[in-house]
KEDO-358157 format. One record per residue (C-alpha): residue number from 1; chain; x, y, z. Coordinates in nm, 2 decimals. Example, Ala and Ser with C-alpha at 12.3 -4.5 7.8 and 13.67 -1.06 7.14 Angstrom:
residues 2
    i  ch      c1      c2      c3
    1   A    1.23   -0.45    0.78
    2   A    1.37   -0.11    0.71
//
This chain:
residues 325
    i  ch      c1      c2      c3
    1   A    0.13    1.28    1.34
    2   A   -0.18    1.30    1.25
    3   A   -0.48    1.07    1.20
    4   A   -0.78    0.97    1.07
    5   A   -1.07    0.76    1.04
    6   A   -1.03    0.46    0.78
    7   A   -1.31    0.50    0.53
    8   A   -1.64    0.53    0.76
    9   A   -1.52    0.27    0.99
   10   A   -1.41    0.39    1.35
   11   A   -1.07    0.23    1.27
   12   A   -0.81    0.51    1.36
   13   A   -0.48    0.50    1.15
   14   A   -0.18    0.71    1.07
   15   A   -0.20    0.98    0.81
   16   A    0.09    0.74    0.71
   17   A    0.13    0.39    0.61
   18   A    0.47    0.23    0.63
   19   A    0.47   -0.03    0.37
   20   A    0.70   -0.30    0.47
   21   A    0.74   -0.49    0.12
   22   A    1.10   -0.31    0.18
   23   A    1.21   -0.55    0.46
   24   A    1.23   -0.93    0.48
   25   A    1.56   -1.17    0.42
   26   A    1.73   -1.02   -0.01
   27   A    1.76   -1.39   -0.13
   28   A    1.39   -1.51   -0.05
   29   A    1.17   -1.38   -0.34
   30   A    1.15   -1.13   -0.56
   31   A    1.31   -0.87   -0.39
   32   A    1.72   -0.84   -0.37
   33   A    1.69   -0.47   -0.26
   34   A    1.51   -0.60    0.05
   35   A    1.68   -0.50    0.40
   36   A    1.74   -0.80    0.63
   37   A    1.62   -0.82    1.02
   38   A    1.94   -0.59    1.13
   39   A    1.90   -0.32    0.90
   40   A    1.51   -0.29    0.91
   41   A    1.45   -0.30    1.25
   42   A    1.60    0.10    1.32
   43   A    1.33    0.19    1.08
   44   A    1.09    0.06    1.21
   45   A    1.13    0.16    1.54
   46   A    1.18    0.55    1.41
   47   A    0.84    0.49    1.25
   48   A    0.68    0.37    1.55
   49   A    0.86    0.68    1.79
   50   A    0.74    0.94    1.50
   51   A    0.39    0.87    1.58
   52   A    0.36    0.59    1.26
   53   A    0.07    0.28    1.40
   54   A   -0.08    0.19    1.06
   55   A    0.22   -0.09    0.87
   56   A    0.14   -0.30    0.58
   57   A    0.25   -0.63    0.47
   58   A    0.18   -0.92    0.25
   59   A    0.24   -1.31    0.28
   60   A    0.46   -1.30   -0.06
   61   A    0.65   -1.01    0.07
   62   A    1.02   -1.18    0.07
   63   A    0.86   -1.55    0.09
   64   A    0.68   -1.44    0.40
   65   A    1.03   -1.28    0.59
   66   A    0.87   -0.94    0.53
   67   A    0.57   -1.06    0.84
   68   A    0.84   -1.25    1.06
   69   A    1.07   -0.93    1.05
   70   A    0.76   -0.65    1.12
   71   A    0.61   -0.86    1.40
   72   A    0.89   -0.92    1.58
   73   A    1.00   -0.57    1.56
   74   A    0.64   -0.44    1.67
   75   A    0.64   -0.66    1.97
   76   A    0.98   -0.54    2.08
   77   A    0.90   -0.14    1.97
   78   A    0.50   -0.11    2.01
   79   A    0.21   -0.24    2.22
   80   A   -0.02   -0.45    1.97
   81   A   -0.33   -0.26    2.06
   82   A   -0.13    0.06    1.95
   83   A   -0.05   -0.06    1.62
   84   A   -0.26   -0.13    1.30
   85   A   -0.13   -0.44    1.13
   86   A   -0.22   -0.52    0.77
   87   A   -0.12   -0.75    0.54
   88   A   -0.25   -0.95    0.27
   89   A   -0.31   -1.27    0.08
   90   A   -0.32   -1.35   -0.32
   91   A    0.00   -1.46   -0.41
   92   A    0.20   -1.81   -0.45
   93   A    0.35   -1.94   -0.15
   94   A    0.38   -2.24   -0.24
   95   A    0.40   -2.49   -0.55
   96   A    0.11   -2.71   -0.56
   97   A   -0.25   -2.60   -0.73
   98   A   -0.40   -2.42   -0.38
   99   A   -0.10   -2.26   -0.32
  100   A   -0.19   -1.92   -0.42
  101   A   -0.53   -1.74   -0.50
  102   A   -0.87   -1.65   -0.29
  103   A   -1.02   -1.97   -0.28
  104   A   -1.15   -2.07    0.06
  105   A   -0.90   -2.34    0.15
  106   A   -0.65   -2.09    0.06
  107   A   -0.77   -1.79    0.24
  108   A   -0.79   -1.97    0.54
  109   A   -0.46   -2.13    0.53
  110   A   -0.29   -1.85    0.47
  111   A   -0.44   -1.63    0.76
  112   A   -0.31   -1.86    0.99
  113   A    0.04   -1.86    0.83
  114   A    0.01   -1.54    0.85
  115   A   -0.03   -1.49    1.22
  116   A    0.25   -1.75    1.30
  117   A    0.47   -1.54    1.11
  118   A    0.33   -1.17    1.27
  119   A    0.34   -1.39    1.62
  120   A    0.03   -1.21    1.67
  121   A   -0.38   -1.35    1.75
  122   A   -0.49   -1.09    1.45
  123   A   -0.44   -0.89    1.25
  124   A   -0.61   -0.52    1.22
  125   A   -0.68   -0.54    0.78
  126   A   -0.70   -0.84    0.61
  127   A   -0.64   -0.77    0.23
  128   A   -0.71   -0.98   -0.09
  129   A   -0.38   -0.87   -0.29
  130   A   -0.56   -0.87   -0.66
  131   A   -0.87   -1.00   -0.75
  132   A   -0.88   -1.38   -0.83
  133   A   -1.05   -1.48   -1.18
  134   A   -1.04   -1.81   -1.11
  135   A   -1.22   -1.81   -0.76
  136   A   -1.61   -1.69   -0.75
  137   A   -1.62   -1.39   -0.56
  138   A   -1.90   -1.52   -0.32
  139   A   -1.70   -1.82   -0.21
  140   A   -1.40   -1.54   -0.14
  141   A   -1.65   -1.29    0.07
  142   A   -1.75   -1.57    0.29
  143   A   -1.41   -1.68    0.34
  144   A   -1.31   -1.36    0.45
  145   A   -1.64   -1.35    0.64
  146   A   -1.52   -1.64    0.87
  147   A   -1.21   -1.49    0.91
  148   A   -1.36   -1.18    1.08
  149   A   -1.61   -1.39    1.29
  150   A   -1.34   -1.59    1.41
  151   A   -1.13   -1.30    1.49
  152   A   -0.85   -1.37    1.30
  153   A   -0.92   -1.01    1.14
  154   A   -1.12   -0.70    1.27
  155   A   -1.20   -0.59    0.89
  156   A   -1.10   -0.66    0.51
  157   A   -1.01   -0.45    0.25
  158   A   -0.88   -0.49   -0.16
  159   A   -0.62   -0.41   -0.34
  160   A   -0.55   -0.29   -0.71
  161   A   -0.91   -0.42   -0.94
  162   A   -1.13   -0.26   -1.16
  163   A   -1.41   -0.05   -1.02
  164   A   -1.69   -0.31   -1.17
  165   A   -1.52   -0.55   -0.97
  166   A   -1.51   -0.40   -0.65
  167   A   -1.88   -0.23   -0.70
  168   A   -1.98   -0.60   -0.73
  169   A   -1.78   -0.73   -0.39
  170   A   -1.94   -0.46   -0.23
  171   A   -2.33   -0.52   -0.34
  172   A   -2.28   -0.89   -0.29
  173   A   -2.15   -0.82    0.10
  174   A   -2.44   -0.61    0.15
  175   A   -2.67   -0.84    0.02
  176   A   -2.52   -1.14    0.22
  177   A   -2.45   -0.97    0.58
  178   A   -2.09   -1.05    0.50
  179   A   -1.76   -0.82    0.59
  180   A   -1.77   -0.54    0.38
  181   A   -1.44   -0.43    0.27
  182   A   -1.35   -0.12    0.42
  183   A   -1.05   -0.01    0.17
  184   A   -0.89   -0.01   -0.14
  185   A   -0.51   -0.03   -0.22
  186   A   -0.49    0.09   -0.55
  187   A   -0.23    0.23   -0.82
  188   A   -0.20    0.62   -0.76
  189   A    0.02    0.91   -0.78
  190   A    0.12    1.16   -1.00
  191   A    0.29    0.95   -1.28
  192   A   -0.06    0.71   -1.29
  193   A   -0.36    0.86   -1.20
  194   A   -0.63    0.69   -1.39
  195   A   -0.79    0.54   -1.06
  196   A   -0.95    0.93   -1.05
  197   A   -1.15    0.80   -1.39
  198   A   -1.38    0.53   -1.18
  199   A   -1.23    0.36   -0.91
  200   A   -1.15    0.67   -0.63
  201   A   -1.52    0.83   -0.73
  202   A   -1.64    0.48   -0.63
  203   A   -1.47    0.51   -0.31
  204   A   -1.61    0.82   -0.18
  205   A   -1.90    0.72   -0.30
  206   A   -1.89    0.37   -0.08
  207   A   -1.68    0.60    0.27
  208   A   -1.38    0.36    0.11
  209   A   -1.05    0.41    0.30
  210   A   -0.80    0.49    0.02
  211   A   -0.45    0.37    0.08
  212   A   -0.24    0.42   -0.25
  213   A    0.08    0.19   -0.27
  214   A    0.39    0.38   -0.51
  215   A    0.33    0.69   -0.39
  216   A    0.65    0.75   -0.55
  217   A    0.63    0.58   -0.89
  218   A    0.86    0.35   -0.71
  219   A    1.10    0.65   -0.68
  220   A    1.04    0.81   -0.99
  221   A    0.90    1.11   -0.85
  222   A    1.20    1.12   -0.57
  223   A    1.51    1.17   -0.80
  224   A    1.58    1.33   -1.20
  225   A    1.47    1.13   -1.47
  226   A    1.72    0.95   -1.57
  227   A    1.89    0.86   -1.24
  228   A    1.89    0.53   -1.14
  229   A    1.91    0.31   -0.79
  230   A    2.03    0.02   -0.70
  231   A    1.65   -0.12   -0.68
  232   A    1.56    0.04   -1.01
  233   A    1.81   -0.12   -1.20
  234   A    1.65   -0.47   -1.07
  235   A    1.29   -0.37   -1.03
  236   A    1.15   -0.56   -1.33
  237   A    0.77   -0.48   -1.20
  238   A    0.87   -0.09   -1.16
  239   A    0.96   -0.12   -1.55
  240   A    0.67   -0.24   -1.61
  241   A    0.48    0.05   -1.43
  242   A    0.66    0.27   -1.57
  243   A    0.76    0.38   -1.93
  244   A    0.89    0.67   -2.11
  245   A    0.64    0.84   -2.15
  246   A    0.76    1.28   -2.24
  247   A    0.47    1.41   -2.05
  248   A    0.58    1.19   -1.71
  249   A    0.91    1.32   -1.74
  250   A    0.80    1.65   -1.75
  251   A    0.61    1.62   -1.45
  252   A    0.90    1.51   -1.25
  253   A    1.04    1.81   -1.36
  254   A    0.80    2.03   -1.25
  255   A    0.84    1.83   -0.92
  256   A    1.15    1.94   -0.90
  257   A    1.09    2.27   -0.97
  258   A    0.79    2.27   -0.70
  259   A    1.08    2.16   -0.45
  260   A    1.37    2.39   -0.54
  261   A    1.08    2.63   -0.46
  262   A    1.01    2.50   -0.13
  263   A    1.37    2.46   -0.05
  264   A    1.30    2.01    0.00
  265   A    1.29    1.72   -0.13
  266   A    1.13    1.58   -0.46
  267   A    0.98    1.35   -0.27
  268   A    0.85    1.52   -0.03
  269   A    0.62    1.74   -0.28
  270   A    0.51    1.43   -0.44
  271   A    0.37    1.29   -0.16
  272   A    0.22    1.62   -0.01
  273   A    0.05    1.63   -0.37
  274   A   -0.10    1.30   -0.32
  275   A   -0.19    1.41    0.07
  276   A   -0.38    1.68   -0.08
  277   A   -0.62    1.49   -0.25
  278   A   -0.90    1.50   -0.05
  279   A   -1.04    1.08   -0.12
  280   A   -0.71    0.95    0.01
  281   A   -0.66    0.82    0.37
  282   A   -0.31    0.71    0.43
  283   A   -0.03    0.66    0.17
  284   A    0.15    0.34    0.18
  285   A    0.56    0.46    0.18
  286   A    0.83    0.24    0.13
  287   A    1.14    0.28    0.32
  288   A    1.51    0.16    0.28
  289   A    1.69    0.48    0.40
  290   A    1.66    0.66    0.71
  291   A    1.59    0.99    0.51
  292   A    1.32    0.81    0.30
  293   A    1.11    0.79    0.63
  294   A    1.24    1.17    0.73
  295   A    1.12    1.29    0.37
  296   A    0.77    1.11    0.42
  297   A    0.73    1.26    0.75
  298   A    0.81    1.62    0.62
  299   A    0.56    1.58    0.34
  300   A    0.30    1.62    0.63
  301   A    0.38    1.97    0.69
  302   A    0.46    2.10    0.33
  303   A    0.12    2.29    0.22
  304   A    0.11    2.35   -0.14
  305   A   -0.11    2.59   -0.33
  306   A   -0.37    2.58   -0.57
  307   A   -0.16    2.68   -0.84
  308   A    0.15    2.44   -0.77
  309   A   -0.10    2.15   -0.70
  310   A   -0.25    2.24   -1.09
  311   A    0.12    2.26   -1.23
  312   A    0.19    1.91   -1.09
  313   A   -0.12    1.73   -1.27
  314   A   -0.15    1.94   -1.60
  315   A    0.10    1.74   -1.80
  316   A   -0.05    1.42   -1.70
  317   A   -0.18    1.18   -1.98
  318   A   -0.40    0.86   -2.03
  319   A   -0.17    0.57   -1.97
  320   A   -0.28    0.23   -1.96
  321   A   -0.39    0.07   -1.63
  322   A   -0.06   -0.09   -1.47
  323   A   -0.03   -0.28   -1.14
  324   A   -0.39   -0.46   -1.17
  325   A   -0.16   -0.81   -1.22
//
């Protein structure tokens, strides 16, 4: 395993990020494809023995399961000052008006919830899950300020926005002496890629940590076209991402051409195309199979050249922005 800095912080994570939307109890939220507390708990502890410390999570993530499952596994599988624990906070937990959102009584509920749940003091990245139109941003930045004076985080970071947004949360830190965010979770692989227009420029720009969630177009890019899976045939947001579009199907053709080449997996050239790009940090990979994490693990060591990488991305179109909501 390899890793690296994140952004120009001296933050050290894994070259991979298990996402851990993929475990938490099926019947709380939004995600029946989720693996309970028996089934998750062997991947995450192959993760953590293949050299994996970086592991992201979110409050809504299975009504908050997703955080009880990962932190009980890392306390049983990891020492805490080993691991990098991230999760984030945006979404409804709860009914009433302040139940969801960036306002400061709501970002400073949740944080705590949160580290009940982990069964942890803090966590390593703190991350606003979308950007909140209703909240002013200021009254968000100093929220999250407090949070990393108290300790209850070590730094913040965003998640999908436009880049005017996230230019403006970063002048307005400066110019307050709040907590900079130190990364962006954004919308990027080979099927949507029109973060490369203004958001990852922005990033390099600002030594931004770049930590794109679907790597896999939500396993698009990991099986033929038309093939479905038992979590694409309920994954109402992953329809959403993702249309019909003839020049995305023809890129996960050439995907599996690139990988019939290589002699592996679909998904593994997917992901080594995203590795290759040189602004992102640490893809976000969601696991439900034991191979899933094997494939990720392998796209580490899969070196593609300058001509396959061009093959990949030449039959990519404008799409519309997908993900921000």
């Amino acid at each position: 395993m390899d890793y690296v800095n994140l952004g120009r912080t001296g933050l050290q994570v894994s070259r991979l990020c298990l996402g851990c939307m993929s475990f938490g109890v099926p019947d709380r939220g939004r995600h029946p494809w989720s693996l309970d507390e028996e089934a998750s708990r062997p991947i995450i502890r192959r993760a953590v023995e293949a050299g994996i410390t970086f592991f992201d999570t979110a409050n809504v993530y299975s009504d908050g399961t997703s955080e009880e499952i990962v932190g009980r596994a890392l306390r049983d599988f990891a020492s805490r000052e080993e691991v990098v624990i991230a999760t984030k906070v945006h979404g409804a937990m709860r009914s009433d008006p302040n139940g969801r959102g960036l306002s400061r009584k709501a970002i400073l509920a949740e944080i705590d919830a949160s580290l009940r749940r982990l069964g942890t003091d803090y966590v390593d990245l703190y991350q606003i899950h979308r950007w909140d139109p209703h909240t002013p941003v200021e009254e968000t930045l100093a929220a999250l300020d407090d949070v990393v004076r108290t300790g209850r985080a070590r730094y913040v970071g965003a998640s999908s926005m436009f880049a005017w947004q996230f230019a403006k949360a970063l002048f307005l830190a400066d110019r307050h002496g709040w907590a900079r965010f130190v990364s962006m979770q954004d919308h990027y692989n080979l099927l949507q890629r029109e973060e490369e227009r203004e958001m990852l420029p922005l990033c390099a720009d600002q030594g931004i940590g770049v930590l794109p969630w679907s790597p896999l177009a939500r396993g698009r890019l990991a099986r033929p076209w038309d093939e479905e899976t038992a979590r694409s045939a309920t994954d109402e947001f992953g329809r959403h991402l993702y249309g019909t579009d003839t020049g995305d199907q023809e890129i996960v053709a050439r995907v599996g051409e690139v990988a019939e080449g290589h002699g592996t997996s679909r998904a593994r050239v997917a992901l080594a195309w995203l590795l290759h790009q040189p602004v992102v940090t640490s893809p976000i990979v969601g696991v439900t199979r034991p191979e899933h994490l094997d494939d990720a693990l392998g796209a580490l060591d899969l070196v593609l050249g300058d001509e396959e990488l061009a093959r990949l991305a030449e039959p990519y179109r404008p799409h519309p922005i997908a993900g921000f909501s």
